[in-house]
BAFI-3210 file (N, C-alpha, C; in Angstrom, 3 decimals, decimal comma, padded with zeros to 6 digits):
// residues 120
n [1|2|3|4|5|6|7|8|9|10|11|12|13|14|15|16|17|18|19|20|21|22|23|24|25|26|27|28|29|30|31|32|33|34|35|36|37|38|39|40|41|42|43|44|45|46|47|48|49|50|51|52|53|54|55|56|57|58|59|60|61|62|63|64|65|66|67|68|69|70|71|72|73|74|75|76|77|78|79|80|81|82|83|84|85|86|87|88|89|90|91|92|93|94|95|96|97|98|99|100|101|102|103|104|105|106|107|108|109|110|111|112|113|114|115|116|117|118|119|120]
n.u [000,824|002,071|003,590|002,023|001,040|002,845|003,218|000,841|000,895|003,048|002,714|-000,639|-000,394|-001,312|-003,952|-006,091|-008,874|-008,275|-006,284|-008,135|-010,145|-008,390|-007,708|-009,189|-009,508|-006,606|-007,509|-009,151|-007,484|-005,213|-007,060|-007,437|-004,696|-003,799|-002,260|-003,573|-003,524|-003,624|-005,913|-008,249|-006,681|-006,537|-008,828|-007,676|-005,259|-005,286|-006,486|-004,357|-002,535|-003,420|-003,779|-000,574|-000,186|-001,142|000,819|002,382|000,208|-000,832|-001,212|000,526|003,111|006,365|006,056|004,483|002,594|001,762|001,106|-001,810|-002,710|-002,566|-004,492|-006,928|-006,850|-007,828|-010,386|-012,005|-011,723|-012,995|-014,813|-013,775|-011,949|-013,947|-015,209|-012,796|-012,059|-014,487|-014,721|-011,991|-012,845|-015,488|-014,354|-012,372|-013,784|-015,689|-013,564|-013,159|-014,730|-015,247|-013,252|-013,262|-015,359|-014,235|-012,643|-014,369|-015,351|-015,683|-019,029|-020,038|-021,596|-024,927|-026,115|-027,606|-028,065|-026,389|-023,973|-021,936|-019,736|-020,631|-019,268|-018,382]
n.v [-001,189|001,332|001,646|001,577|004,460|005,805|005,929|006,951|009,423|010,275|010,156|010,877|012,775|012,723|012,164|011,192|010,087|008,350|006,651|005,462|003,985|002,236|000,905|-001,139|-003,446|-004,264|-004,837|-007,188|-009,016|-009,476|-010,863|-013,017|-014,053|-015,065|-016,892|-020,311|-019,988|-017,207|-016,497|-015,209|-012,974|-011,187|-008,848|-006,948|-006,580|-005,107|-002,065|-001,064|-001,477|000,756|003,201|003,265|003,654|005,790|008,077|008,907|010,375|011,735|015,912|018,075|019,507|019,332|017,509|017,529|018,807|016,863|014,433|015,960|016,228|013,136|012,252|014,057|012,508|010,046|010,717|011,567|009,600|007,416|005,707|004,063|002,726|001,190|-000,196|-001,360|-003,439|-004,653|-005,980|-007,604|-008,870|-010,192|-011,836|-013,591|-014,868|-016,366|-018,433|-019,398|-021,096|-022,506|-024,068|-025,297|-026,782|-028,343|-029,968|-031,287|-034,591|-037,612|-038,364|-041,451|-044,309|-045,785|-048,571|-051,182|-052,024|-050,204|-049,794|-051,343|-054,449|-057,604|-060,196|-063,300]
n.w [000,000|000,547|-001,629|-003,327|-002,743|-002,655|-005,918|-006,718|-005,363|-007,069|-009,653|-009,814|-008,729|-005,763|-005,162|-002,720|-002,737|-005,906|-004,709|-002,755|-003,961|-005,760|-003,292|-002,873|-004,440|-003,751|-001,042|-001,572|-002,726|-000,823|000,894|-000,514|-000,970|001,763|004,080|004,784|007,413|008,669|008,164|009,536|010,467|007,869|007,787|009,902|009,008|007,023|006,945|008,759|006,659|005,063|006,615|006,163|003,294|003,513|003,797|001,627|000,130|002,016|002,500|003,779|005,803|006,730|010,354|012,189|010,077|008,150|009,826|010,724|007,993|007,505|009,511|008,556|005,869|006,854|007,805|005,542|003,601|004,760|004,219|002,140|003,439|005,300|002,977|001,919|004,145|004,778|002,144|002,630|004,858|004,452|001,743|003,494|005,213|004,069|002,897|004,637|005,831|003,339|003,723|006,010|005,328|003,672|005,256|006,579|007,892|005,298|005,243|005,676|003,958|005,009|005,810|007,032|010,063|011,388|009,961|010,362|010,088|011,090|012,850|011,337]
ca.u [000,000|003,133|004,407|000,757|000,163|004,028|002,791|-000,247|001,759|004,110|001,654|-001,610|-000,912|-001,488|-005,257|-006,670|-009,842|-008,189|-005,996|-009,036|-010,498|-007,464|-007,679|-010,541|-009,374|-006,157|-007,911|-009,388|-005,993|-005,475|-007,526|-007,013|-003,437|-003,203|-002,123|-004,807|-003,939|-004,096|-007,301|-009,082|-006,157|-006,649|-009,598|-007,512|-004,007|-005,846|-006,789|-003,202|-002,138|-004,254|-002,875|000,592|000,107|-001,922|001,025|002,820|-000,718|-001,468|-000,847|001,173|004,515|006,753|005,902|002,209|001,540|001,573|-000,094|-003,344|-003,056|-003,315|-005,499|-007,668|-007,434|-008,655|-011,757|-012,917|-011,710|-013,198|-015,479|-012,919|-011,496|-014,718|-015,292|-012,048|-012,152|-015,561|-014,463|-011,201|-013,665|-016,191|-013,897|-012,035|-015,067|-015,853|-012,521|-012,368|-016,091|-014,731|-012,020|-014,096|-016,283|-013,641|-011,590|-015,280|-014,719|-017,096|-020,262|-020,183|-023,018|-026,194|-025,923|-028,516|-027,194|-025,384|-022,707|-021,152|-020,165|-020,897|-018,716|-018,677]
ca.v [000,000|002,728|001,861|002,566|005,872|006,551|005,847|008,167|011,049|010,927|010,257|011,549|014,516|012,883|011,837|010,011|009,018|007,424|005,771|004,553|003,328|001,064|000,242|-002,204|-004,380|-004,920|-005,682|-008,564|-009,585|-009,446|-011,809|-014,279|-014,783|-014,576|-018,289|-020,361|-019,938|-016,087|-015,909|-013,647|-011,654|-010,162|-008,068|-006,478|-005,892|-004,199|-000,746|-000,837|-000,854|001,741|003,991|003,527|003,963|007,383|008,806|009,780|011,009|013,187|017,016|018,734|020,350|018,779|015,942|017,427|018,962|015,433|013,996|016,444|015,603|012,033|012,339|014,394|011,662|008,823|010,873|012,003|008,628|006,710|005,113|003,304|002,077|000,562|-000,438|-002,608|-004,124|-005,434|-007,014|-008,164|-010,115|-011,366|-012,745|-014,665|-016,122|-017,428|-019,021|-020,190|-021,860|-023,712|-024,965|-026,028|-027,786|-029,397|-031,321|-032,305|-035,997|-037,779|-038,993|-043,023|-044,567|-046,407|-049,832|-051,866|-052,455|-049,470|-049,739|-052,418|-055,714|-058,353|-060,981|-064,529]
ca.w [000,000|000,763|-003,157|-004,135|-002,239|-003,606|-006,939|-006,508|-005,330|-007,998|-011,155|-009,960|-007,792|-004,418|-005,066|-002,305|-003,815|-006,379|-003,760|-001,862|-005,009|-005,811|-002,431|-002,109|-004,723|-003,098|-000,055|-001,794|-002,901|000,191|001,393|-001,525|-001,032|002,683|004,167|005,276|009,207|009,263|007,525|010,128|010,508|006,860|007,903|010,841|008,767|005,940|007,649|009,305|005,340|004,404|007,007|005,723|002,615|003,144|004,224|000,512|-000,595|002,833|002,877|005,013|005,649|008,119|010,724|012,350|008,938|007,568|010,859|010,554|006,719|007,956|009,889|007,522|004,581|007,048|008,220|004,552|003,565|005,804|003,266|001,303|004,236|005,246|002,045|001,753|005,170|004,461|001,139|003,070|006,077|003,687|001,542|004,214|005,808|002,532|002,671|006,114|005,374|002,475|004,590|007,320|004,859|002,437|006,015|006,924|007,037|004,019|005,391|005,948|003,682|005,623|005,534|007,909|011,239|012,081|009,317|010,835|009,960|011,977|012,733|010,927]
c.u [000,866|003,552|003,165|000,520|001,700|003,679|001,654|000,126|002,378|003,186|000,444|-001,708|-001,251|-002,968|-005,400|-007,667|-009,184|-006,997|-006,997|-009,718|-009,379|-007,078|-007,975|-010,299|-007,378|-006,061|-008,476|-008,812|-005,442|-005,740|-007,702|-005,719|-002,870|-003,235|-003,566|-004,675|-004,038|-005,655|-007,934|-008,117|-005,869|-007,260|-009,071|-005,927|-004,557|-006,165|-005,220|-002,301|-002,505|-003,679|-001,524|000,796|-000,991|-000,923|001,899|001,709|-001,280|-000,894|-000,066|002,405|005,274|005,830|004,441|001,715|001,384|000,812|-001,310|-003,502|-003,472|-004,425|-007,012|-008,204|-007,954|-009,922|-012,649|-012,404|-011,982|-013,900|-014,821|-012,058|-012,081|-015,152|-014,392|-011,591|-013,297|-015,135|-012,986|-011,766|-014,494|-015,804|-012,357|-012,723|-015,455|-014,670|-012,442|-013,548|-015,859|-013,798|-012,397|-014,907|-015,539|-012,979|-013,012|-014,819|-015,948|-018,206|-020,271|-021,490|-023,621|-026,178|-026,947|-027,178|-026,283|-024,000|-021,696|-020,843|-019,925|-020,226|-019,247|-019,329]
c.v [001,250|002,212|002,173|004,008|006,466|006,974|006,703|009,166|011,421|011,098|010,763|012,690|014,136|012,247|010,901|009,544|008,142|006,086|004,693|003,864|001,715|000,158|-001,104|-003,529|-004,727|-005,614|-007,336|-009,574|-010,142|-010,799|-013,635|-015,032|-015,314|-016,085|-018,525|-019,843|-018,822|-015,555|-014,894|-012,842|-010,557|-008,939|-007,211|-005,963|-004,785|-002,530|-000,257|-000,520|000,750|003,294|004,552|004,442|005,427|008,288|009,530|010,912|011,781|014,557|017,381|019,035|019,619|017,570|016,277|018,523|017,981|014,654|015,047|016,073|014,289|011,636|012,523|013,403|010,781|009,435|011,033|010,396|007,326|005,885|004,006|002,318|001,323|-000,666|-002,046|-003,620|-005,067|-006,215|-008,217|-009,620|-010,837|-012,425|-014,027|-015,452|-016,487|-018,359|-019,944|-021,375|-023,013|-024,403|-026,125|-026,882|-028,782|-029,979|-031,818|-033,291|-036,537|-038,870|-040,709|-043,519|-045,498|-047,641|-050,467|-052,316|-051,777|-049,543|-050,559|-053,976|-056,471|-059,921|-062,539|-065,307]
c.w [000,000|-000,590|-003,856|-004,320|-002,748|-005,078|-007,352|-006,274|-006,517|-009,303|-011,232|-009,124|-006,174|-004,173|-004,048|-002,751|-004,696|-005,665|-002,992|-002,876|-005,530|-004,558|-001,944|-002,932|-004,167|-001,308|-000,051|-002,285|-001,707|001,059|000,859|-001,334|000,326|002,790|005,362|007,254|009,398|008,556|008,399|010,760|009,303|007,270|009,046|010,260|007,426|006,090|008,244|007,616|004,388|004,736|006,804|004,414|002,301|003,333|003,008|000,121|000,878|002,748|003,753|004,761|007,342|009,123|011,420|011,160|008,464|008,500|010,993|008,659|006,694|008,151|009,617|006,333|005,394|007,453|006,493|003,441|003,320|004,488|002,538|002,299|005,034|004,407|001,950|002,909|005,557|003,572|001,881|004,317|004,753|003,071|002,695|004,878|004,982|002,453|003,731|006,027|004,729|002,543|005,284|006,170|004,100|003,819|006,642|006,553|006,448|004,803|005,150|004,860|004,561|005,235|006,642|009,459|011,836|011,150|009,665|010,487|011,229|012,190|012,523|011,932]
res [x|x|x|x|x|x|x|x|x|x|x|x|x|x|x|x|x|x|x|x|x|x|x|x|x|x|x|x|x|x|x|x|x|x|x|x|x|x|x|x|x|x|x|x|x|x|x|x|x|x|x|x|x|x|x|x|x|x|x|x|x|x|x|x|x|x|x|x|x|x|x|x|x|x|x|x|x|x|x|x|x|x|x|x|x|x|x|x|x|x|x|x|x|x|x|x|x|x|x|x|x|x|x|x|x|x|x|x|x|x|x|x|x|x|x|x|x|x|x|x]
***
């Protein structure tokens, strides 16, 4: 996200909108690639990315003109950072689901007698 919001400073002027826009689909990148055991820590490093990489594309002059510029892009923001923290949870509980359902173990078939055989 900080080589994005670099990349946004230098080629579009700083835009956060279109930062928060490119945001949401690498939140769902995100959540696609992440390994299966941190799955529900996508939806909790994603916002911590977001932050980083606001800090090429915030305003300011010096170290608290850039912290109220901060500050500033996550409140008017905020939306996009909603936005891709939702797509970041959904799609890992979709993931963690189809986890949990593919090590289900496969259903035994019904055989008379309890599935059992019965000795000679």
């Amino acid at each position: 996200m900080f080589a994005l919001g670099c990349l946004d400073a230098l080629l579009l002027d700083a835009s956060p909108a279109v930062y928060g826009v490119l945001f949401v689909p690498v939140c769902a990148l995100t959540a696609l690639w992440v390994r299966k055991g941190d799955l529900l820590t996508a939806p909790v490093v994603v916002p911590i990315g977001f932050t980083v990489g606001l800090l090429p594309v915030a305003d300011g002059e010096g170290v608290l003109g850039t912290l109220m510029g901060l500050v500033t892009a996550l409140a008017t923001q905020a939306v996009w950072l909603y936005a891709g923290t939702l797509v970041a949870g959904a799609t890992a509980l979709v993931r963690r689901a189809a986890l949990a359902v593919a090590a289900r173990p496969a259903v035994r078939s019904r055989r008379p007698g309890g599935g059992r055989q019965r000795p000679s």
